[in-house]
N, C-alpha and C positions, 0 to 999 in steps of 0.2 A: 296628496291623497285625493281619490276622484271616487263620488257616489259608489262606481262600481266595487272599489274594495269594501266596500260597506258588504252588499251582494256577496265577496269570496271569503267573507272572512271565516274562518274556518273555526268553530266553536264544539268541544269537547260538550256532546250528549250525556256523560256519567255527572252525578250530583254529589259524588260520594267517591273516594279512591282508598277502599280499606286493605290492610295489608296484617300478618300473622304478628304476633310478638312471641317467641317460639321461647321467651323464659315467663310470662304468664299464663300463657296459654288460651288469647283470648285474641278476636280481631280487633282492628284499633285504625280510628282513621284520623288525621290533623285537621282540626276547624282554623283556617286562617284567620277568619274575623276574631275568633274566640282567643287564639294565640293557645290552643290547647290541645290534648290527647282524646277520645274518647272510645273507650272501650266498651267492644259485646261479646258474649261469651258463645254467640254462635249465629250463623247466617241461614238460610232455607231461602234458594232461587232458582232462576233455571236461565239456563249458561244460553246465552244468545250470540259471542260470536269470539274470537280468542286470537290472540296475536302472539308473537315471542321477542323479544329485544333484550340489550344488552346494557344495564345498568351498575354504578358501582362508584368509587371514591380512590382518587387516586393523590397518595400520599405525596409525591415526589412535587404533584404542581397544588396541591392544594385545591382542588377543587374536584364538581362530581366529572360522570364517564357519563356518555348516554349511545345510544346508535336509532338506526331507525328501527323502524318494526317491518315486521316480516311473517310469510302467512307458513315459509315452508323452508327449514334448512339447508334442503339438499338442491335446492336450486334458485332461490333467492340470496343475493349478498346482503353482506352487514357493512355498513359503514361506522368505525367507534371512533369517536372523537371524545375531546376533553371540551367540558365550556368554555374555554378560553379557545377554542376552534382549533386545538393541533389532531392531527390524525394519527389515530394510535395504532389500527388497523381496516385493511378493509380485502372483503372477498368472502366466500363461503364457511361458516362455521365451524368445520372441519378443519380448514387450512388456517385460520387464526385463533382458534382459541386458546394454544397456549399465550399467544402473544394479547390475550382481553386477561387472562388472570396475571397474570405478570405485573398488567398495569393496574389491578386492583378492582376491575370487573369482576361479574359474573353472568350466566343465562336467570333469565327473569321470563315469567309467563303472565302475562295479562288474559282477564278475562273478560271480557263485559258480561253483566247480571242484569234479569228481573229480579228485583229483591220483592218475594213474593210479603214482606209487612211494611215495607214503606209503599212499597206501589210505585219505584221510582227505578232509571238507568243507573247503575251505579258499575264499579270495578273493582276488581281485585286481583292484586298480585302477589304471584306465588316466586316466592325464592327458595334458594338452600332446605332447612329441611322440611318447611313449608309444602317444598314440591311433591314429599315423595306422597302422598295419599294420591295425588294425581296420577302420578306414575304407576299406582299401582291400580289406579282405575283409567287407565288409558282407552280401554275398548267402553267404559261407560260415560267418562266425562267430553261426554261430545254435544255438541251444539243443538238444545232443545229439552235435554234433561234437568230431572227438577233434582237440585243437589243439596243434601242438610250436612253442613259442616259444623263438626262441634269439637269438642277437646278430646281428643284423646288418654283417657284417665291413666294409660301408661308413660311414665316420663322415661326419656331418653340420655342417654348421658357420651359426651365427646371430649374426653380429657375431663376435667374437674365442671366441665360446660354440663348442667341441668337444662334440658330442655323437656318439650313439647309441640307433639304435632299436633292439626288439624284432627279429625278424622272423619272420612266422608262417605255417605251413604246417598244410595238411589232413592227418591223419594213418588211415589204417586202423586198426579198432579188434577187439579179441577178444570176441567174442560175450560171454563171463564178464562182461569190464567195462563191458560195459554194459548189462547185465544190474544190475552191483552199482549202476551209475552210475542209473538206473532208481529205484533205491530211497534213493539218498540222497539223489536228486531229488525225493523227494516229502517227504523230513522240508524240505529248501529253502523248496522251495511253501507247507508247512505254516507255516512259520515267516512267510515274507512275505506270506502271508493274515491269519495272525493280528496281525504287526506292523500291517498298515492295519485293520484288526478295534478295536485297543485304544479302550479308550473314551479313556483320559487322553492321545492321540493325540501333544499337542506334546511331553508330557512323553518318551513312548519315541521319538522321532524323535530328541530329545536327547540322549537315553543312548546310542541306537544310534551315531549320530554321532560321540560321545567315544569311541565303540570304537572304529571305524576312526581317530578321529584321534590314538589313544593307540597304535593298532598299528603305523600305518607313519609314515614318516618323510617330510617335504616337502620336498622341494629348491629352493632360493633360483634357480631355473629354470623362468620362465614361460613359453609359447608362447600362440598363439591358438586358442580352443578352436575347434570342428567350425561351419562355419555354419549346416549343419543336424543338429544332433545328434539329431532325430527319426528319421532316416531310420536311426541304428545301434541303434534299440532296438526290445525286442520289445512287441507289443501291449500294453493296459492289460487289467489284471482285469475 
């Protein structure tokens, strides 16, 4: 190791990786020090930049799925691998996806946030049926808007499965925050320019990966992902 890896090393911006619990109906993130759960029963931010990748649990080798991230379906490839580095699939979205449920994947959507009450970078990923508020604010959840996500008082139900979505609304924002939201936005950018920048490419796709899969927690609650998950993310680089 030489100084200059000091310089590349490539460090995850977000302080916080919260994700839905869709049978309490609250957000929930894992504190590693603490070895624990903690849950909030609603976020208010404003979306600064948004990824899509492919995560999940594959029963057959015991261990998780991950791919890289990617800015656009329809013309960015996926690479899915297992942590144990077998290749599960790889090519555009369209032409593998049944071959990523198969193996016990699914489409996953990352957000990066200003969390307008901590004051901090934080993330959020939406799965199954997490996604659909997103889906169904497609033309409003885009890059700048201020977003209050809360319970949804109507539960849902999938076979004898009790659940609950998000539910998301457009929110007016204070000139200040995004103003600050602006600037935290561009260490974001920095960060996910330089993540596809790296030379050893599979190697940080990996690490990055074991971040989020070390931060939030997965629920034994599948759904079917988006049919067109292209159409809820934002352009490519």
């Amino acid at each position: 190791m030489s100084i200059t890896d000091l310089k590349n090393k490539l460090e995850t911006p977000a302080t916080k990786y919260w994700e839905w619990s869709g049978s309490q109906g609250k957000f929930f993130f894992y504190d590693k020090e603490k070895k624990d759960k903690f849950y909030q029963d609603s976020l208010l931010f404003i979306i600064l930049n948004q990824t899509s990748f492919i995560k999940g649990w594959s029963d057959q080798e015991s261990v998780g799925i991950y791919s890289n991230f990617i800015k656009d379906f329809k013309t960015q490839k996926l690479t899915v691998k297992t942590f144990n580095n077998n290749l599960i699939a790889e090519g555009l979205y369209s032409e593998i996806k049944d071959k990523i449920k198969s193996a016990g994947a699914s489409y996953n959507k990352g957000v990066f946030i200003y969390n307008l009450e901590s004051k901090e970078i934080e993330h959020i990923t939406f799965k199954g049926s997490s996604l659909t508020p997103i889906i169904e604010l497609k033309n409003k959840f885009k890059d700048g808007n201020c977003i209050s996500l809360t319970k949804n008082p109507e539960p849902k139900k999938k076979g004898a499965t009790i659940y609950f979505e998000p539910l998301a609304k457009v929110k007016v924002m204070e000139v200040d925050d995004f103003e600050t939201a602006l600037l935290k936005g561009e260490i974001v950018d920095d960060y996910i320019k330089n993540y596809f920048k790296q030379k050893n490419y599979d190697q940080k796709i990996e690490e990055e990966a074991k971040i989020i899969e070390e931060e939030i927690d997965i629920e034994n609650i599948t759904f079917e992902e988006p049919q067109h998950p292209d159409t809820y993310v934002t352009t490519p680089y």
